[in-house]
C-alpha positions in Angstrom: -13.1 8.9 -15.1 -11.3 5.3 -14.5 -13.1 2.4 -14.5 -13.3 1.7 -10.8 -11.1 -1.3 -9.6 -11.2 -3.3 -6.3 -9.1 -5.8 -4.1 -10.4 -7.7 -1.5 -8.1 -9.2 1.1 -9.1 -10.6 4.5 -12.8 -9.9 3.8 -11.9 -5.9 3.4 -12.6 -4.3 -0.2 -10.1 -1.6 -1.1 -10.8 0.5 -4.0 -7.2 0.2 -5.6 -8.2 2.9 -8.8 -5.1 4.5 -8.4 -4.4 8.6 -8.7 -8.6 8.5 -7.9 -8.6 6.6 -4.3 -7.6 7.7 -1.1 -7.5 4.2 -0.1 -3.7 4.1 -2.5 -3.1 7.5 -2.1 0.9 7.9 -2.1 2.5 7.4 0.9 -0.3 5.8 2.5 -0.3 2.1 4.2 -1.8 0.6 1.2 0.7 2.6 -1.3 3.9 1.5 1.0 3.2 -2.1 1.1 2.7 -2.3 -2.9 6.1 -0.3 -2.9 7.8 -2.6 -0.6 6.8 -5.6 -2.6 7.5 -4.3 -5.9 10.9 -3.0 -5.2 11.4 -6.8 -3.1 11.7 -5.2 0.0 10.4 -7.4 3.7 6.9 -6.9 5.0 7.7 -3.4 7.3 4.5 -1.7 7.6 4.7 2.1 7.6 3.4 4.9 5.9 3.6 8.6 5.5 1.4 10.9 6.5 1.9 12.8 3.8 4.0 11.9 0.6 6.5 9.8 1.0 9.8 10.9 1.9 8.6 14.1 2.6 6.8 13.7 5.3 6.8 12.3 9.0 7.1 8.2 8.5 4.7 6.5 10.8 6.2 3.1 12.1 4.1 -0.2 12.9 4.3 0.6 16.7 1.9 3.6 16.0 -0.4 2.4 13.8 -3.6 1.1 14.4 -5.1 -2.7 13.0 -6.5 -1.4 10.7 -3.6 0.6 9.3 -1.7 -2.4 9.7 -4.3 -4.7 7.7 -4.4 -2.0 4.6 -0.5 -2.4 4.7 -0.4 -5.8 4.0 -3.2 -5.7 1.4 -1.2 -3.4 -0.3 1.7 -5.9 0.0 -0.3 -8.8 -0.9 -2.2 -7.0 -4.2 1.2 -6.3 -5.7 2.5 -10.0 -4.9 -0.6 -10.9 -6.9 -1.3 -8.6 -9.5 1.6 -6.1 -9.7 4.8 -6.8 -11.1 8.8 -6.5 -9.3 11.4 -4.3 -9.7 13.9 -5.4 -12.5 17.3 -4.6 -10.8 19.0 -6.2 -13.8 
């Protein structure tokens, strides 16, 4: 088992062990906004409801704060600790 790993951001802990958390899970809020930063993409929170792509897509208008919130930690962790997309 991982070593358990955590991000706080706006006074929320996510559990950010990634392939062991349901909080990154792929295609989830948190997963989408680390993908968005990475690949350099604007601040659009979404997620799927399953995996991404193959699934229904779930726009900002539908989801809840809190949804909202674990999307932009996601974008914020990966504008802090992850690294971009070399398109070169």
């Amino acid at each position: 088992m991982a070593k358990k790993e955590y991000f706080t951001h706006q006074g929320i802990t996510y559990d950010v062990t990634f392939n062991e958390s349901e909080t990154v899970r792929h295609g989830g809020p948190f997963d989408r906004g680390s993908a968005d930063s990475y690949y350099g993409r604007m601040w659009n929170p979404h997620y799927y409801v399953e995996n991404t792509g193959f699934s229904d897509r779930i726009e900002k208008e539908e989801m809840t704060p809190e949804q909202v919130r674990e999307y932009d930690a996601g974008y914020e962790y990966n504008e802090q600790f992850g690294d971009k997309k070399d398109w070169g």
